[in-house]
matplotlib code that plots the C-alpha trace (Angstrom):
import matplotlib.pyplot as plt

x = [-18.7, -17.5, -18.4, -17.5, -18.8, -19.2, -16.4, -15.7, -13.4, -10.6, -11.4, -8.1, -7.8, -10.7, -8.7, -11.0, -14.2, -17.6, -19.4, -23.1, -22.2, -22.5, -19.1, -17.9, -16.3, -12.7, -10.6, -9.4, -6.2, -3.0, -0.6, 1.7, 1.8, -1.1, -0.9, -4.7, -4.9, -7.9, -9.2, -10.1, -10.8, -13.6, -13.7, -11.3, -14.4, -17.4, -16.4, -13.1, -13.8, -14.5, -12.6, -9.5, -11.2, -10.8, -7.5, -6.1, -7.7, -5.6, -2.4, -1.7, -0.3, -2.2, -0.9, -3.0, -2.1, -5.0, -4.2, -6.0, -7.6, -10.9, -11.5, -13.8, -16.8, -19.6, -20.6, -19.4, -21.3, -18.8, -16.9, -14.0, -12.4, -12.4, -8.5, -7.8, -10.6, -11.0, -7.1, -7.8, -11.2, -8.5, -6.4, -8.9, -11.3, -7.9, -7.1, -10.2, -9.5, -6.3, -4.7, -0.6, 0.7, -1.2, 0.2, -1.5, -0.5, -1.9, -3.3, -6.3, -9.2, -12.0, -8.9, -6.8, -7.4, -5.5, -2.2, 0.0, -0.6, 3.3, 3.0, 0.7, 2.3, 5.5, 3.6, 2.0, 5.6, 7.1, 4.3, 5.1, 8.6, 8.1, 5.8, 7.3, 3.8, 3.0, -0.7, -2.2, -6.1, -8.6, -12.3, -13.1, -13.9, -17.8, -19.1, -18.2, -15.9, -13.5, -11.1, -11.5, -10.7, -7.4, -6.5, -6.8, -5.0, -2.0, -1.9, -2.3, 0.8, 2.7, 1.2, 3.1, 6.2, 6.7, 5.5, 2.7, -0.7, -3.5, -6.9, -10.3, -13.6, -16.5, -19.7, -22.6, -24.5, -21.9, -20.8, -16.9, -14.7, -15.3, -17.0, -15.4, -17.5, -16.5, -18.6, -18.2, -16.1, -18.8, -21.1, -17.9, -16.5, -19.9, -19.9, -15.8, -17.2, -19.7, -17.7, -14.9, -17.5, -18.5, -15.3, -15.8, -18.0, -18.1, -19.4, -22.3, -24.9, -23.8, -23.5, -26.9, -26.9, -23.7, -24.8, -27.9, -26.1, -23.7, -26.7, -28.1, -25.0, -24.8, -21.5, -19.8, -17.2, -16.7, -13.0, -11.6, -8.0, -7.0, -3.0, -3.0, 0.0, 2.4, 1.5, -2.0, -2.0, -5.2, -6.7, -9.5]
y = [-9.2, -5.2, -3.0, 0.9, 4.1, 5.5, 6.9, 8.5, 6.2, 9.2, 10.4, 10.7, 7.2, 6.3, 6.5, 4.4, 6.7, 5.6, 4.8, 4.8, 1.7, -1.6, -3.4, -5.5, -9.1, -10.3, -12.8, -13.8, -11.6, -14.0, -14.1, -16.3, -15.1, -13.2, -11.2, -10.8, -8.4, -7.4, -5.5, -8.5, -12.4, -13.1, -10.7, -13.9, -15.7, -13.5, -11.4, -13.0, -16.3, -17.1, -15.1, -17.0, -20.0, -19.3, -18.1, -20.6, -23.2, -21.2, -22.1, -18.9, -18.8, -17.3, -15.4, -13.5, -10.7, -9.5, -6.3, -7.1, -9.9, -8.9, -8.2, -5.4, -7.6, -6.7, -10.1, -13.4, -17.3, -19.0, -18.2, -17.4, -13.9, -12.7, -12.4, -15.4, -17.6, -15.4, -15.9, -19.6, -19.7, -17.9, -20.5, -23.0, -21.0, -20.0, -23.6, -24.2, -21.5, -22.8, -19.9, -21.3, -18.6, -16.6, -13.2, -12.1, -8.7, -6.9, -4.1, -2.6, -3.7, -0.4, 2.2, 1.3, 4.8, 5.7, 4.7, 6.1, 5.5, 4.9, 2.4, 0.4, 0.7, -0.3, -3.5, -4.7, -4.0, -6.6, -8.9, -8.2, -9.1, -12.0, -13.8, -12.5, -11.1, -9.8, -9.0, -7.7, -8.3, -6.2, -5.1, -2.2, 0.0, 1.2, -0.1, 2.6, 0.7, 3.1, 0.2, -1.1, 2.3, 2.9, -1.2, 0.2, 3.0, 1.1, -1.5, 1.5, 3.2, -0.2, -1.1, 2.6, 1.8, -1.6, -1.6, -4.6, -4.0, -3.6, -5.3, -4.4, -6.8, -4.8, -5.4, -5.9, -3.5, -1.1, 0.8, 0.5, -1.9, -4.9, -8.8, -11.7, -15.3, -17.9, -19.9, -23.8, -23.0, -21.0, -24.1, -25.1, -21.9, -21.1, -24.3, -23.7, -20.2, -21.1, -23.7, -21.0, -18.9, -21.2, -21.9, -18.2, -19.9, -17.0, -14.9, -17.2, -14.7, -12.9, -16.0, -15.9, -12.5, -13.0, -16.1, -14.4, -11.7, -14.5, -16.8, -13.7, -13.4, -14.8, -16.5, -13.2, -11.2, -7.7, -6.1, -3.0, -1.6, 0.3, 0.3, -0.8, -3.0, -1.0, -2.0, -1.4, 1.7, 3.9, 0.7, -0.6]
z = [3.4, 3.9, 6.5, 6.7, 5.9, 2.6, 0.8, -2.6, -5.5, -6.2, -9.5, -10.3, -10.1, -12.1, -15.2, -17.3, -17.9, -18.4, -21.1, -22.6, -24.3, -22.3, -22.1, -24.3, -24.5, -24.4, -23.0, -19.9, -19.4, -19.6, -16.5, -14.7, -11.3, -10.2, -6.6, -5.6, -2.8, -0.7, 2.5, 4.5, 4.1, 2.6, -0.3, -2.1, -2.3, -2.4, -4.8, -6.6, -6.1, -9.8, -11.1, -9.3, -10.3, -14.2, -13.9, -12.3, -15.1, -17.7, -15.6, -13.7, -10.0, -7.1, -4.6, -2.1, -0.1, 2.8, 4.3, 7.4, 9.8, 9.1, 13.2, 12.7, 11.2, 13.1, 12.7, 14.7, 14.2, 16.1, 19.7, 19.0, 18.5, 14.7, 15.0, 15.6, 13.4, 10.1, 9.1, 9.6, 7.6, 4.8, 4.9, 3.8, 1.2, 0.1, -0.4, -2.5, -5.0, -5.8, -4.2, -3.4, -1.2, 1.8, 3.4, 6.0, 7.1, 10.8, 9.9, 11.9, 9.6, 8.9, 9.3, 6.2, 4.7, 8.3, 7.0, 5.2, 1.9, 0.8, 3.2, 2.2, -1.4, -0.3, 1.8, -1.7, -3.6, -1.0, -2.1, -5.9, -5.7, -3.4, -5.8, -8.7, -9.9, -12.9, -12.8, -9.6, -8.9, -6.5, -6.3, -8.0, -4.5, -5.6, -2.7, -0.4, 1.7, 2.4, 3.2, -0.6, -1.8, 0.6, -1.4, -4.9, -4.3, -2.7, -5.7, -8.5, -6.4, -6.7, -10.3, -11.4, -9.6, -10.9, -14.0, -13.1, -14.5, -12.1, -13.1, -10.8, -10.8, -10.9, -10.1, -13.2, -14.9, -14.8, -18.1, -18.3, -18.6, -20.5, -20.1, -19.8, -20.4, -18.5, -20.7, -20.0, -16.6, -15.2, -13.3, -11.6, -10.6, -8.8, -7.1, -6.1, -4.9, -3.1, -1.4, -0.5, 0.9, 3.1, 4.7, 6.3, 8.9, 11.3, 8.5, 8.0, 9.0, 5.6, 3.5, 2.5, 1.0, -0.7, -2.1, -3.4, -5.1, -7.2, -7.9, -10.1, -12.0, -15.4, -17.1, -16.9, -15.2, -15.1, -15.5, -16.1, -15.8, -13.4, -14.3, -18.0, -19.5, -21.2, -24.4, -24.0, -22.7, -23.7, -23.7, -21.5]

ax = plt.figure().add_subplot(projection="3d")
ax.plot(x, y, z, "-o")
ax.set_aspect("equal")
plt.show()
C-alpha cells in the first residue's frame, strides 16, 4: 500500500552489503518494547503484520509510530476523506496485531523526504523514550517509496543517538540479511495479517494484490540490521 516516485536507499545507509550467498537462519531477535514506525497505515499489516504477530507471541510490547495519515493514497473504497477514515482503520488493524500504543503524527503523507530530516529524528526519539523502546522496526525502503526511505533514515538517526538497534523487514529473494522461520506460528500470523489488512477498508482496491504477494511467501521473514546492537556490531 505505497505510492511515490522512485528514489534511491542512501548507500551510506546500507551498512549491511550484499551477498552471493542466500541468507541464513536465526532467531527471532529478543525485545521488550518494540517501537515499529512506518510511512503511513497500512504498511503495519501488509508488510509487518507477521512479523508483529511473532513478536508479540514471544512477549514483547508494541508500539507504533506512523509518520503520516496516509491522505495521499490515490485510492478511496469508502466516502469519507482519507484523513479522517485511514487513522481509524489504524486503530483497529492495530488492535489485531496486538499493537498497545498508537501515535499518529500529521505529517503531509508523499513529502516526508521534505522535512527536515533532524526533525523527523527527533519526532521518533520522543517515541523512543515514551515507550521506553529498545528495538525499533521499519521496512527496508527498496521499494522506491521515497517516503519509506525519508522513515529509515529518521530511525537510523535516532537508533545512533540512543543507542536502540534498528531492524528492517525486507522483502524475499534478497541476498542480505538473514531468515527467520516462524515455523508453527506462521498459519496464524497469515490469518492475523490478513485480518489487519482488511481493517484498511478504504484501501480495499489494493487488498487483493497485497494479499497475493503474502500468500506466495513461505514460513519466513526477512531481517537485516540497519543500526546493530552494540554487542553485535559487524554483525548482520
Amino acid at each position: 500500500m505505497t505510492h511515490a516516485a522512485a528514489i534511491a536507499w542512501p548507500p551510506a545507509l546500507a551498512k549491511v552489503p550484499s551477498s552471493d550467498r542466500p541468507p541464513s537462519d536465526r532467531p527471532l531477535p529478543r525485545a521488550g518494547h518494540i517501537l515499529v514506525v512506518t510511512a503511513r497505515p497500512g504498511q503495519e499489516s501488509a508488510d509487518l503484520g507477521r512479523l508483529l504477530y511473532a513478536f508479540r507471541c514471544r512477549g514483547a510490547s508494541l508500539a507504533l509510530l506512523s509518520l503520516t495519515r496516509g491522505e495521499a493514497s490515490p485510492l478511496n473504497s469508502t466516502c469519507e476523506r482519507l484523513e479522517e477514515i485511514r487513522p481509524w482503520e489504524l486503530q483497529v488493524a492495530a488492535g489485531l496485531l496486538g499493537v498497545s500504543s498508537l501515535i499518529m503524527a500529521d505529517y503531509a503523507d508523499g513529502e516526508l523526504n521534505r522535512y527536515p530530516p533532524a526533525e523527523l529524528a527527533e519526532r521518533v526519539r520522543r517515541a523512543i523514550r515514551a515507550h521506553a523502546a529498545d528495538l525499533l522496526l521499519v521496512i527496508e525502503p527498496t521499494g522506491g517509496d521515497p517516503d519509506d526511505a525519508a522513515v529509515a533514515r529518521a530511525v537510523v538517526a535516532a537508533a545512533e543517538q540512543t543507542g536502540v538497534p534498528a531492524l528492517a523487514r525486507m522483502p524475499c529473494a534478497t541476498h542480505s540479511g538473514w531468515h527467520v522461520d516462524l515455523g508453527a506460528d506462521a498459519t496464524t500470523a497469515r490469518a492475523v495479517q490478513r485480518a489487519a489488512l482488511a481493517a484498511h477498508a478504504s484501501q480495499a482496491r489494493a487488498r487483493h494484490r497485497a494479499q497475493s504477494r503474502m500468500d506466495r511467501q513461505d514460513d519466513r521473514e526477512q531481517l537485516r540490521w540497519l543500526v546493530p546492537p552494540r554487542q553485535m556490531s559487524g554483525l548482520g
